[in-house]
MIROKOL-608846 format. One record per residue (C-alpha): residue number from 1; residue in one letter; x, y, z. Coordinates in pm, 1 decimal. Example, Ala and Ser with C-alpha at 12.3 -4.5 7.8 and 13.67 -1.06 7.14 Angstrom:
2
+-----+---+----------+----------+----------+
:   k : r :        u :        v :        w :
+-----+---+----------+----------+----------+
:   1 : A :   1230.0 :   -450.0 :    780.0 :
:   2 : S :   1367.0 :   -106.0 :    714.0 :
+-----+---+----------+----------+----------+
***
This chain:
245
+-----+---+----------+----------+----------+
:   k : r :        u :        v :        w :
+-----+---+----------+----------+----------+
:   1 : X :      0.0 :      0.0 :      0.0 :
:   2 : X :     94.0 :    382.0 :    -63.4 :
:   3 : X :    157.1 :    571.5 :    216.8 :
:   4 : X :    -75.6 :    817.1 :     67.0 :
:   5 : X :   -436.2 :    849.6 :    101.1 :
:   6 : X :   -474.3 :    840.6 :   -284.5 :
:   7 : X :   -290.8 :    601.6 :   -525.4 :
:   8 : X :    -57.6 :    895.4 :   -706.6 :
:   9 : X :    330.2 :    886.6 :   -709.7 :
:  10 : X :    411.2 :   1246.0 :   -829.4 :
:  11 : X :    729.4 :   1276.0 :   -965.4 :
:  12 : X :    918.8 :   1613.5 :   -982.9 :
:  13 : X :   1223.6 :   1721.6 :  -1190.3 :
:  14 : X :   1305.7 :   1944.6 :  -1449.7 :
:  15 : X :   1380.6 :   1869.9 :  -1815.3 :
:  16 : X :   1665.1 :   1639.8 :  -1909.7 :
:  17 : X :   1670.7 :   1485.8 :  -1581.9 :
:  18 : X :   1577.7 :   1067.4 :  -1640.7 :
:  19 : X :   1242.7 :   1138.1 :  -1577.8 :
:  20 : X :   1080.7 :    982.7 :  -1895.4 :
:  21 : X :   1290.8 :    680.2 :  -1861.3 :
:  22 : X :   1162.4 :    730.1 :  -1487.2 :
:  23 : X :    783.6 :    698.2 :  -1640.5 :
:  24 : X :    893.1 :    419.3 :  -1867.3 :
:  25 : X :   1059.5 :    223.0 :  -1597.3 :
:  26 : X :    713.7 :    278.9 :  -1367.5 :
:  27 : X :    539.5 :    226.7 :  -1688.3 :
:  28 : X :    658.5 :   -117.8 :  -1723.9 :
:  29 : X :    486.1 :   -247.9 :  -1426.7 :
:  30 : X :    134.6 :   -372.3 :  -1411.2 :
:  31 : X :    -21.9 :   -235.7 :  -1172.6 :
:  32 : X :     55.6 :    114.3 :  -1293.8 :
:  33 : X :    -61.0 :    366.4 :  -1540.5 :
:  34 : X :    196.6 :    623.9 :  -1659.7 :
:  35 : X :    114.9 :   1008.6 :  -1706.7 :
:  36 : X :    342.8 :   1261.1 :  -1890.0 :
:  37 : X :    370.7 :   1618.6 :  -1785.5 :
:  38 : X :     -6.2 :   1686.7 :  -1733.2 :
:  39 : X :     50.7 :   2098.8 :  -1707.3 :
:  40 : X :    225.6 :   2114.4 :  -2044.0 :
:  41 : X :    -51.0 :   2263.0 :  -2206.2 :
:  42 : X :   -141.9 :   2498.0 :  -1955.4 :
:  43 : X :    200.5 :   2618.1 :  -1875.9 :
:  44 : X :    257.9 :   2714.7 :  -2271.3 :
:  45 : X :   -109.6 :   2855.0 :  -2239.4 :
:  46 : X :    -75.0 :   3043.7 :  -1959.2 :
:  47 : X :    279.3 :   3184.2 :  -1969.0 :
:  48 : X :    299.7 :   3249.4 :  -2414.5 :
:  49 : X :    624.8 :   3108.3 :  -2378.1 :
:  50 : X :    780.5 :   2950.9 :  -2736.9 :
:  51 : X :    864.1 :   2577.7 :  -2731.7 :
:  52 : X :    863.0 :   2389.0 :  -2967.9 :
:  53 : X :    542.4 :   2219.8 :  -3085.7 :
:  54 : X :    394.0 :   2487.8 :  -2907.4 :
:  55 : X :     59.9 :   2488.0 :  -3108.6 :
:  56 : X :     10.1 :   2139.1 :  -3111.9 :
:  57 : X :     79.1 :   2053.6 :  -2744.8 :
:  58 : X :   -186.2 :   2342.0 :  -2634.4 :
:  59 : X :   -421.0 :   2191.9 :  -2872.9 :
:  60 : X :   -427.3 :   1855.5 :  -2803.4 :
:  61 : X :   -381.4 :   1882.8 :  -2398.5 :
:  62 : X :   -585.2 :   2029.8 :  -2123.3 :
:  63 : X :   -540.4 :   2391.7 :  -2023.9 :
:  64 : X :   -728.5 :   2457.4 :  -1759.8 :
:  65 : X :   -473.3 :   2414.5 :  -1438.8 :
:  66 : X :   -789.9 :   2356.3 :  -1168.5 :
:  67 : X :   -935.6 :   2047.6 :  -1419.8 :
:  68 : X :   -548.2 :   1938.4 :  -1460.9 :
:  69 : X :   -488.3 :   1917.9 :  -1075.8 :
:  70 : X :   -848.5 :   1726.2 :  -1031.0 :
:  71 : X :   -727.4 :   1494.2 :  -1276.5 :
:  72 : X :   -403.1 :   1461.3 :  -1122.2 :
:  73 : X :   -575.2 :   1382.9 :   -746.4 :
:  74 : X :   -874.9 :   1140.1 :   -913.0 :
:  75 : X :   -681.2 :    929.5 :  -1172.5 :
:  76 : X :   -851.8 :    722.9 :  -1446.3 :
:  77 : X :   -641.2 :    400.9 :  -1290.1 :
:  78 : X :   -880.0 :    171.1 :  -1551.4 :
:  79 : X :   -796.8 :   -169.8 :  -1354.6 :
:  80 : X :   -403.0 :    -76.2 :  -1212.7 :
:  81 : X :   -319.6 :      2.8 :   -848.7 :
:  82 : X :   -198.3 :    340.6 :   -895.9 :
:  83 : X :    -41.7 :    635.0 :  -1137.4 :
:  84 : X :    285.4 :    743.5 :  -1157.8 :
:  85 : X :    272.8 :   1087.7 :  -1274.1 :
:  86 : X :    562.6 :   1287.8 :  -1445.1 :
:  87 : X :    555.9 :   1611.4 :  -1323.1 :
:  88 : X :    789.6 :   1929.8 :  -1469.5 :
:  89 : X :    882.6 :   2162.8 :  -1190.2 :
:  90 : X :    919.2 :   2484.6 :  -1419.6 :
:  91 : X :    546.3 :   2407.7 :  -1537.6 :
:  92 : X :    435.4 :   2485.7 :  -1218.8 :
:  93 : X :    378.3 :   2872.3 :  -1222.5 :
:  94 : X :    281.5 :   3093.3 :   -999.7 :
:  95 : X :   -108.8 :   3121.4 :   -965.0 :
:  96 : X :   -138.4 :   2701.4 :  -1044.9 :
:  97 : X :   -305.5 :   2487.4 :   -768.5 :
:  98 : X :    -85.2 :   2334.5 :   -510.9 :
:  99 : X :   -396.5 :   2226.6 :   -260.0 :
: 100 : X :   -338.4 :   1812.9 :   -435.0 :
: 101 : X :     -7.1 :   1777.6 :   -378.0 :
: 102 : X :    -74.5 :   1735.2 :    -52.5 :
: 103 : X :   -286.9 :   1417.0 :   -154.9 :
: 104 : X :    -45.7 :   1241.6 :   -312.1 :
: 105 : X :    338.9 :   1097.1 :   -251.5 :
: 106 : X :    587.1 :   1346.2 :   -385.1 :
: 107 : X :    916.8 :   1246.2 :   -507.2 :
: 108 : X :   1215.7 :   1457.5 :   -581.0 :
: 109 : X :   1382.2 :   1351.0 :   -885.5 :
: 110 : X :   1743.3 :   1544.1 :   -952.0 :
: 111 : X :   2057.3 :   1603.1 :  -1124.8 :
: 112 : X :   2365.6 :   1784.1 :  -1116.0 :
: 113 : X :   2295.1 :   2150.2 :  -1333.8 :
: 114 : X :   2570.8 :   2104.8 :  -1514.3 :
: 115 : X :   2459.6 :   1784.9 :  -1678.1 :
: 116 : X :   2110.7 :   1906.1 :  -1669.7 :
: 117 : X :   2225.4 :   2227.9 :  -1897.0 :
: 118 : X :   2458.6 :   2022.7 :  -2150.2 :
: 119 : X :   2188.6 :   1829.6 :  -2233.4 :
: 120 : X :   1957.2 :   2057.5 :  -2255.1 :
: 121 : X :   2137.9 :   2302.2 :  -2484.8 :
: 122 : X :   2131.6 :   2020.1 :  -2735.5 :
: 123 : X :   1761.9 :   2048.4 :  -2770.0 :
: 124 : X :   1695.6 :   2401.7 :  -2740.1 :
: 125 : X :   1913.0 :   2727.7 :  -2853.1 :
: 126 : X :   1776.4 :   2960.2 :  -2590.4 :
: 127 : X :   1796.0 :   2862.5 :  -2234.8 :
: 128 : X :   1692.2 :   3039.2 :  -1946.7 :
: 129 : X :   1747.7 :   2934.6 :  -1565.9 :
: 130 : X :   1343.5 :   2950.0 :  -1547.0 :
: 131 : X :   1349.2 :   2696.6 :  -1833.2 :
: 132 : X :   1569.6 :   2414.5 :  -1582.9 :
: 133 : X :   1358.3 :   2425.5 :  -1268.6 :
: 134 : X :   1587.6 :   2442.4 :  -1011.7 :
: 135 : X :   1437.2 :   2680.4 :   -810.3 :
: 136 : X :   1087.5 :   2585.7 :   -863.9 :
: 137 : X :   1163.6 :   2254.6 :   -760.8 :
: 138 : X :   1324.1 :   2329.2 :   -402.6 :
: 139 : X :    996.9 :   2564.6 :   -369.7 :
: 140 : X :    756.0 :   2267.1 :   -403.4 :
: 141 : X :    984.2 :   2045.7 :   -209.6 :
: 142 : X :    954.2 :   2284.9 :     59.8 :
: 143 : X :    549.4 :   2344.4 :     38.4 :
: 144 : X :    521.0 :   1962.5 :    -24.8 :
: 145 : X :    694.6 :   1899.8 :    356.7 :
: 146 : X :    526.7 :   2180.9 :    506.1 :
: 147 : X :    186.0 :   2008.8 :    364.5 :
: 148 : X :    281.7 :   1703.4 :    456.4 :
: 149 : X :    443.5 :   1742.0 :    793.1 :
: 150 : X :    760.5 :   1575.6 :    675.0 :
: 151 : X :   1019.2 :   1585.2 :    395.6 :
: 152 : X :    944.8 :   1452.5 :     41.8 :
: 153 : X :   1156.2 :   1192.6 :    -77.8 :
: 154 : X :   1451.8 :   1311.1 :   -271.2 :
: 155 : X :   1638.8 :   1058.5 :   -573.8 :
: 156 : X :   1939.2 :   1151.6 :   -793.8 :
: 157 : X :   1974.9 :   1017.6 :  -1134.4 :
: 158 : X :   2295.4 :    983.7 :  -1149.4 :
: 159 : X :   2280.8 :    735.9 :   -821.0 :
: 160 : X :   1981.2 :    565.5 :  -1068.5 :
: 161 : X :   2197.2 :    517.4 :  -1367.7 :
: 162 : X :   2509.3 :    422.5 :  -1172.6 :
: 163 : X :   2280.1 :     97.0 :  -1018.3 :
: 164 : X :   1929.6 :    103.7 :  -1088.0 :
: 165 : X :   1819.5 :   -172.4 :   -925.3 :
: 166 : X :   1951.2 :   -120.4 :   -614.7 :
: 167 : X :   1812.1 :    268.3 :   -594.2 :
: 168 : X :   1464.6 :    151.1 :   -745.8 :
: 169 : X :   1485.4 :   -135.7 :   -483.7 :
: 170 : X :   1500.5 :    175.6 :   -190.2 :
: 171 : X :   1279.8 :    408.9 :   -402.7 :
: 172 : X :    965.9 :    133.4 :   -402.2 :
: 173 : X :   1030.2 :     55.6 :    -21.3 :
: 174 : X :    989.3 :    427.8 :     85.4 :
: 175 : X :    666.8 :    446.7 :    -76.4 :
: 176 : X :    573.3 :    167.5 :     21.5 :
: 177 : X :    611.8 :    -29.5 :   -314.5 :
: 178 : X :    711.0 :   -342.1 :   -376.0 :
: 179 : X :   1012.5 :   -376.7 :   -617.2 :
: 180 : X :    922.2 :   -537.8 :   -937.8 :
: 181 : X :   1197.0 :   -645.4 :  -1158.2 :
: 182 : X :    962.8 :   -565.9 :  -1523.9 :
: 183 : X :   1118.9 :   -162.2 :  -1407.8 :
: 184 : X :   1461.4 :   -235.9 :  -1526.7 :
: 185 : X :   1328.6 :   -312.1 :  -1939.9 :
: 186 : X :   1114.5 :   -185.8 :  -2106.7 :
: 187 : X :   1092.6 :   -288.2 :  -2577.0 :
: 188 : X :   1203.0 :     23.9 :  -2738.5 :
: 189 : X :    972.3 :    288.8 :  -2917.7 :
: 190 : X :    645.8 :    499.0 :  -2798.1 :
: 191 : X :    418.7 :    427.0 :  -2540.9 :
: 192 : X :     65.1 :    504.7 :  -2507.0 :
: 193 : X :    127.6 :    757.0 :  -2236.8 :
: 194 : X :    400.7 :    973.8 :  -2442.4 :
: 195 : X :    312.9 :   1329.7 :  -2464.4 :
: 196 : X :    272.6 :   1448.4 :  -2817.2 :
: 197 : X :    611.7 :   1624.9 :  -2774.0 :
: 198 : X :    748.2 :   1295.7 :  -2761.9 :
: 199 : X :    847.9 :   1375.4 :  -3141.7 :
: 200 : X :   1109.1 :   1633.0 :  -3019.2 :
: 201 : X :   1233.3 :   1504.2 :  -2698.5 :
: 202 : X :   1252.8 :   1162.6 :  -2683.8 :
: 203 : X :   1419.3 :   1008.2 :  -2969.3 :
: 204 : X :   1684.7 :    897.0 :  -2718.7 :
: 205 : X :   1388.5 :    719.6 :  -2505.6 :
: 206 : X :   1266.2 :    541.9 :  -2791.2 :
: 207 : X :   1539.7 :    382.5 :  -2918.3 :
: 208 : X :   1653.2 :    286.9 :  -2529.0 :
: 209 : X :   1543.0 :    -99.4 :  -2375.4 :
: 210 : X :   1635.6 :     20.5 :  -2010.6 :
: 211 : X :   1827.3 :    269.3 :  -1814.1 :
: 212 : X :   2128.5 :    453.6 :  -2004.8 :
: 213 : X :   2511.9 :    300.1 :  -1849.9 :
: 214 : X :   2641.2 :    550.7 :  -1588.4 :
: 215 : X :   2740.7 :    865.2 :  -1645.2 :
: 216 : X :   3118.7 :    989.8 :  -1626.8 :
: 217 : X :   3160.4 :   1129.7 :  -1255.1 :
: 218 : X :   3354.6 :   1411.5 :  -1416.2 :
: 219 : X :   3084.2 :   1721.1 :  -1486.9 :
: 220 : X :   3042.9 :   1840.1 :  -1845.1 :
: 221 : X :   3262.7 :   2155.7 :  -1907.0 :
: 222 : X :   3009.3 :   2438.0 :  -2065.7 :
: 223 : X :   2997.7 :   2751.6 :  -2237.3 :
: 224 : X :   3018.5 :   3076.8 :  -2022.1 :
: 225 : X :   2699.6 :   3154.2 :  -2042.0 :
: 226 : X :   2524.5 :   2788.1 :  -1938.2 :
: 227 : X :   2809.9 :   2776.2 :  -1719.1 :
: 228 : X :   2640.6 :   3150.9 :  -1514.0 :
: 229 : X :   2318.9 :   2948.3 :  -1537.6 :
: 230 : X :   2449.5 :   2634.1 :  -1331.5 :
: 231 : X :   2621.7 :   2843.9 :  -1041.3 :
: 232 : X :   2287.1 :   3028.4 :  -1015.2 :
: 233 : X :   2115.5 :   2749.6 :   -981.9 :
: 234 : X :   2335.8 :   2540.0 :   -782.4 :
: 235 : X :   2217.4 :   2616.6 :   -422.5 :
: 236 : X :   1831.3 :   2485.9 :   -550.3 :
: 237 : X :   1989.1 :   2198.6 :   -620.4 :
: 238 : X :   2232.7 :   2124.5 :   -338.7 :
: 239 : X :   1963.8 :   2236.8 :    -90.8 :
: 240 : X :   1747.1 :   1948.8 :   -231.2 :
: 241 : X :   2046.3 :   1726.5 :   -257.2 :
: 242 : X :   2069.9 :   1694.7 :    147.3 :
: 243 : X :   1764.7 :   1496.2 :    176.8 :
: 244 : X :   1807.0 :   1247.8 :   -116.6 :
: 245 : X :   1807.5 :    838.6 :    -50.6 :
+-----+---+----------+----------+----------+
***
């Protein structure tokens, strides 16, 4: 059973981060139904920023952040035992209901900036620190706890990647999961729950059949200007980095 009183992991991280090999990993088991990025549409709505696909994503998702967040609280679980629900910090703006989050179990997912903004930078010219999360993501992790009454739970993907069993083996037990070895596979290509941005992002995802090998331990050395980005973000991320499994 969940140690939540409704049957929703939330998963939070910003972009480039594992998380949609986090949602095909969940994905994979059977007692789960896998939801990507729910306040796309409204963030592009609501905020008129450009990304690409813009049009399409708005069109084909729901904007209305109130009917997003119901959604989010009262899944459609059609037969499984619960959702897994990737979540992007940075969609979460200002003036966007907060109230479920309470209602569900909230994990932390994170990464090291400087990876984060390499990768990123491959996808996208222009890049913002708004655009990486950072800060919006020790912000939740600090309303989540005081909601809560204790402190989210907190997973680094590089600790995934270096031995994902053994850190999806401790993610599952402190949610009160049990570990199911179908999370370490997964056959290549899309999957019903793929956003429609799938196109853009997640050609690497597609082609993958499980986790990517370990990353170097040394960071990735960027250009002065992504390099600005990472320092200013750094403290987010360290801050969040204390409580991690």
């Amino acid at each position: 059973m969940l140690h939540s009183p409704k049957p929703v992991v939330a998963m939070w991280s910003g972009p480039r981060n594992l998380s949609t090999a986090m949602m095909r990993s969940f994905g994979a088991r059977a007692d789960c139904s896998a939801v990507d990025e729910p306040f796309y549409a409204a963030y592009l709505l609501a905020t008129g920023i450009v990304h690409p696909m813009r049009k399409e994503i708005i069109n084909a998702g729901e904007t209305d952040p109130e009917t997003v967040a119901e959604t989010c609280l009262s899944p459609d679980l059609n037969g499984v035992e619960f959702s897994y629900q990737k979540h992007m910090t940075q969609h979460m703006i200002p003036g966007f209901p907060l109230e479920w989050i309470a209602d569900v179990t909230n994990v932390f997912l994170i990464r090291e900036p400087a990876r984060v903004l390499a990768s990123y930078a491959a996808k996208r010219q222009a890049v913002a620190a708004e655009d990486i999360g950072f800060r919006r993501q020790r912000e939740l992790f600090e309303i989540a706890g005081e909601m809560t009454g204790r402190k989210p739970l907190v997973i680094d993907s590089h600790d995934i990647r270096r031995d994902p069993e053994t850190m999806l083996v401790k993610l599952c037990s402190a949610i009160g999961l049990t570990f199911d070895p179908a999370m370490l596979a997964w056959e290549a290509g899309r999957k019903p729950e793929d956003g429609i941005w799938a196109e853009h992002w997640y050609d690497a995802v597609w082609r993958s059949t499980g986790f990517a090998e370990p990353e170097a331990e040394a960071l990735p050395k960027l250009p002065e200007h992504l390099q600005q980005i990472a320092d200013s973000v750094f403290e987010d991320y360290a801050f969040v980095r204390e409580f991690k499994l």
